[in-house]
C-alpha positions in Angstrom: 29.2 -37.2 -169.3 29.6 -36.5 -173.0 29.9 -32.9 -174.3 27.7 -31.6 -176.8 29.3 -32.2 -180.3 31.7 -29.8 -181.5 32.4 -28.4 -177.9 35.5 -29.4 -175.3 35.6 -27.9 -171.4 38.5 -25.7 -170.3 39.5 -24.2 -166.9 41.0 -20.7 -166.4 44.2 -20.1 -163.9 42.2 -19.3 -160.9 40.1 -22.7 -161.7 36.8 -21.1 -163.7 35.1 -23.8 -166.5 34.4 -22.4 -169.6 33.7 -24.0 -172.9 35.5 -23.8 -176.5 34.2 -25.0 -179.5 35.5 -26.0 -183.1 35.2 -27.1 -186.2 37.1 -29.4 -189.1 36.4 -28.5 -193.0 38.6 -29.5 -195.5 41.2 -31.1 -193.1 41.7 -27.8 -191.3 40.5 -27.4 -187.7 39.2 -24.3 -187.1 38.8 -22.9 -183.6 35.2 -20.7 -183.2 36.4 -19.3 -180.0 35.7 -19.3 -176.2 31.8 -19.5 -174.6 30.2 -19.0 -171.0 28.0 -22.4 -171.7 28.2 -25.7 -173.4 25.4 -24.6 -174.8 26.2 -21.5 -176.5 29.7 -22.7 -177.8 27.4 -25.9 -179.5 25.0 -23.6 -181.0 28.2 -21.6 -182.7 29.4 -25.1 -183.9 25.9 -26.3 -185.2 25.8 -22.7 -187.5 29.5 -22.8 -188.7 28.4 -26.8 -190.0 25.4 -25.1 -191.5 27.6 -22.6 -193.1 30.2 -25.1 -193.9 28.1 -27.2 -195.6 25.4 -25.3 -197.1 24.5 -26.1 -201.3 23.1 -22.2 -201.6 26.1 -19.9 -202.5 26.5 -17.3 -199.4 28.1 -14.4 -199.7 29.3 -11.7 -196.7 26.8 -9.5 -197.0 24.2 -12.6 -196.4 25.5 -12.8 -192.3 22.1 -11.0 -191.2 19.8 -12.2 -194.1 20.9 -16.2 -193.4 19.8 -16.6 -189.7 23.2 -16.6 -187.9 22.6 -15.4 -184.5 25.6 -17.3 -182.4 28.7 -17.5 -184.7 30.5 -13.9 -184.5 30.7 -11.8 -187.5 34.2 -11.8 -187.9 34.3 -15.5 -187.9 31.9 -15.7 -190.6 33.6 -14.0 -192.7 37.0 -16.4 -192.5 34.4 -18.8 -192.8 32.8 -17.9 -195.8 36.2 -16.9 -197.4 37.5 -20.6 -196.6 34.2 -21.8 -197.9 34.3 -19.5 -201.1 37.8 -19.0 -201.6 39.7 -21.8 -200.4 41.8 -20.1 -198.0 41.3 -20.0 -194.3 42.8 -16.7 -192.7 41.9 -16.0 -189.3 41.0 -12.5 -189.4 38.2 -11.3 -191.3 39.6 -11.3 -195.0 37.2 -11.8 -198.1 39.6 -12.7 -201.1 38.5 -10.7 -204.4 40.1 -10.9 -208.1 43.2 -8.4 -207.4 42.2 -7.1 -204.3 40.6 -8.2 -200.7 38.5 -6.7 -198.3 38.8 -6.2 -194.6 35.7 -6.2 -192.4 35.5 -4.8 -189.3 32.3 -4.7 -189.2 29.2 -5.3 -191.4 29.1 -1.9 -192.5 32.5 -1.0 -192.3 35.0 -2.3 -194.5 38.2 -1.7 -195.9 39.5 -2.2 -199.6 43.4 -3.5 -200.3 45.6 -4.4 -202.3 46.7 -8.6 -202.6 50.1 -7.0 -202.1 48.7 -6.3 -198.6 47.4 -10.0 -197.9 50.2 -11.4 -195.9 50.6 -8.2 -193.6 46.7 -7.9 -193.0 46.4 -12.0 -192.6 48.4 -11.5 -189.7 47.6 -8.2 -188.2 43.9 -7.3 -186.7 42.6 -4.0 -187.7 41.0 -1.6 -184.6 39.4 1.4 -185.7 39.6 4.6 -183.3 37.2 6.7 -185.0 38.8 8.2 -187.8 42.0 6.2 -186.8 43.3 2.9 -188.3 46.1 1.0 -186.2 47.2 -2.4 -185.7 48.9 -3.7 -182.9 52.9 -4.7 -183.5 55.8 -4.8 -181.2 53.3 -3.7 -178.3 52.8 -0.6 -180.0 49.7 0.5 -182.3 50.7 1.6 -185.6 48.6 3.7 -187.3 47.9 1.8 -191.1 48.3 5.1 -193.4 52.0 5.0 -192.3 52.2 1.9 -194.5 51.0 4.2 -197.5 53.0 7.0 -196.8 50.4 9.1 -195.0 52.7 11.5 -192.4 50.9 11.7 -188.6 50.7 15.0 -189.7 49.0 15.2 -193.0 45.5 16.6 -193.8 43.0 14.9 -195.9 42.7 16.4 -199.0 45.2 19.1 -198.2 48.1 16.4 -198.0 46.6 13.0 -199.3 43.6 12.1 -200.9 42.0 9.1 -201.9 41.6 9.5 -206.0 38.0 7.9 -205.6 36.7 9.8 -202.8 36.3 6.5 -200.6 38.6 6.7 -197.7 38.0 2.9 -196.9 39.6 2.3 -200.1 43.5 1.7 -199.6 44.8 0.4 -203.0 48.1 1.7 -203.6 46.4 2.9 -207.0 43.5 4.8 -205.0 46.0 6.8 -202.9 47.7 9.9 -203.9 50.2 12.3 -202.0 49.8 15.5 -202.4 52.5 17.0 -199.3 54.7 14.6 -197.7 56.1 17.8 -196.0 55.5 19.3 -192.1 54.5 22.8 -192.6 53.5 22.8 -196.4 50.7 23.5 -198.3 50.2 23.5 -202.1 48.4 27.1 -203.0 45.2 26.4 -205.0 44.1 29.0 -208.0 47.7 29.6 -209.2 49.0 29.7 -213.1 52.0 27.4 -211.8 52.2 25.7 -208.8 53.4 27.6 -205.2 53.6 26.0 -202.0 53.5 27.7 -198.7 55.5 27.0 -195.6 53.7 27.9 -192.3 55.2 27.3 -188.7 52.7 27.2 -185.7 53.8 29.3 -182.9 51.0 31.3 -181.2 49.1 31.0 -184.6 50.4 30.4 -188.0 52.9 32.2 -188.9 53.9 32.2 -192.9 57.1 31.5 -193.8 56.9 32.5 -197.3 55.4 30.8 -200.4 58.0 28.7 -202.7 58.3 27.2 -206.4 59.1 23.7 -204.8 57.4 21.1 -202.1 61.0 20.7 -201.4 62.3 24.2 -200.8 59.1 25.1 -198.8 59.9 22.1 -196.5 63.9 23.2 -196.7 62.4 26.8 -195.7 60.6 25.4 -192.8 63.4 23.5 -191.2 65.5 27.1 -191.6 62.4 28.7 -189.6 62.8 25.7 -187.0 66.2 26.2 -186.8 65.8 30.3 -186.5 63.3 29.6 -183.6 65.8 26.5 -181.9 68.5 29.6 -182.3 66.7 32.1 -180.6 65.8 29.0 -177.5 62.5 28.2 -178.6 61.1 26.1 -176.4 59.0 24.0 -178.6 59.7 20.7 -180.3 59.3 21.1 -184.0 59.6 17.9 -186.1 61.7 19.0 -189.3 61.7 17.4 -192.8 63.7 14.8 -194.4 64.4 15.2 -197.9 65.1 11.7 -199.5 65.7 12.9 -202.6 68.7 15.3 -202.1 72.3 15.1 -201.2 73.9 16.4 -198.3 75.9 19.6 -200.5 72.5 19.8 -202.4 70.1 20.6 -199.6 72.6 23.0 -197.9 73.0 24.9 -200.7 69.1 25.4 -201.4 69.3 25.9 -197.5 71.9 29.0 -197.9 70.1 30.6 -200.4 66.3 30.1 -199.5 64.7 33.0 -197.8 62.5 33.2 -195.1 59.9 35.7 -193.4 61.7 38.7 -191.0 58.9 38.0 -189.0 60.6 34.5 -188.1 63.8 36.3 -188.0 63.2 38.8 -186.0 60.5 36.9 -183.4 61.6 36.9 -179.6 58.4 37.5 -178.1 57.5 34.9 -175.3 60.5 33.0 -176.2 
């Protein structure tokens, strides 16, 4: 007996039916996914036609106010983008002038640069409540790596987003503020001073510097101090890119750093 249009039956290793249906728009054959029932994987391939081939101009935000109970919102999106656009990309991508956005879900979308297209055409965004990742090389990897956002850094403290909107990832949108582990830029000040702080039962300061750089050279010395003395805790020192190997060791000899990091051997 035929299947319902649009729909073909596949089995499972351990022998299961299920049902997959797709579609074909502009040459391209587009997969819609796998369904329970004939029935529900026809009535995906009966709305992505009706989006396919509709004369009013639909838009993303139109998913909800269009009737589309059956075809999955992330589908409708590469959909409407194939539709729209021209290009069919298999996560949910909306092409803009200069720019794209990501949806993950109605409501929650992310802004990027087209420098970003390729990566993000072939890497599906998961959100972790505050956490972006994607999943490469069996690992997640968290997306403000790619923008030079350290594990470590504090919104607003070490990065901030120049428009306030921390769904908005244009290169242009994001600024650095501390690319540094233990540093902090100290607000209210004529000129600039940064301070270097080392957690060890508390925050302990390490003394407040001119640079980014020689506060971040000061807190690798007060790693080291600690390593010294057998510390046992794992600090994660600084790399500076900018400065030679005779450079940094001689900002490294001369920088100075708190006696009480000196001098600590409690609990140690």
């Amino acid at each position: 007996m035929a299947l319902l249009p649009g729909v073909y039956q596949a089995k499972k290793k351990d022998g299961t039916i299920y049902f997959r249906s797709s579609v074909t728009f502009r040459t391209k054959h587009i997969s819609l996914g796998s369904f329970p029932t004939e029935e529900l994987a026809h009535k995906t391939y009966v709305e992505a036609r009706r989006l396919l081939e509709s004369k009013t101009p639909l838009a993303p935000d139109d998913y909800h106010t269009k009737d589309f109970p059956y075809l999955p919102f992330a589908k409708w999106i590469s959909l409407i983008n194939f539709k729209n656009n021209g290009f069919y990309i298999k996560t949910p991508i909306y092409l803009r002038k200069n720019f794209f956005y990501y949806y993950l879900s109605p409501t929650d979308v992310l802004t990027f640069d087209t420098d970003d297209l390729f990566y993000y055409s072939n890497h599906s965004i998961m959100r972790r409540g505050n956490h972006l990742f994607v999943a490469e090389y069996g690992m997640q990897t968290n997306i403000h790596s790619r923008y030079g956002i350290k594990n470590f850094a504090r919104l607003n403290v070490d990065y901030r987003f120049v428009n306030g909107d921390t769904n908005d990832f244009r290169y242009s949108n994001i600024e650095i503020l501390n690319p540094y582990h233990g540093v902090t830029l100290v607000e209210n000040q004529t000129s600039p001073l940064y301070a270097a702080k080392i957690h060890i039962h508390g925050d302990y300061l390490i003394g407040r510097y001119q640079t980014a750089t020689e506060a971040a050279i000061a807190y690798n010395k007060a790693v080291d101090t600690l390593e010294s003395k057998h510390f046992k805790k794992n600090f994660e020192k600084n790399y500076i890119e900018e400065l030679t190997a005779e450079e940094y060791k001689t900002i490294y000899q001369q920088i100075k750093i708190s006696p009480k990091i000196t001098n600590y051997v409690a609990d140690i």
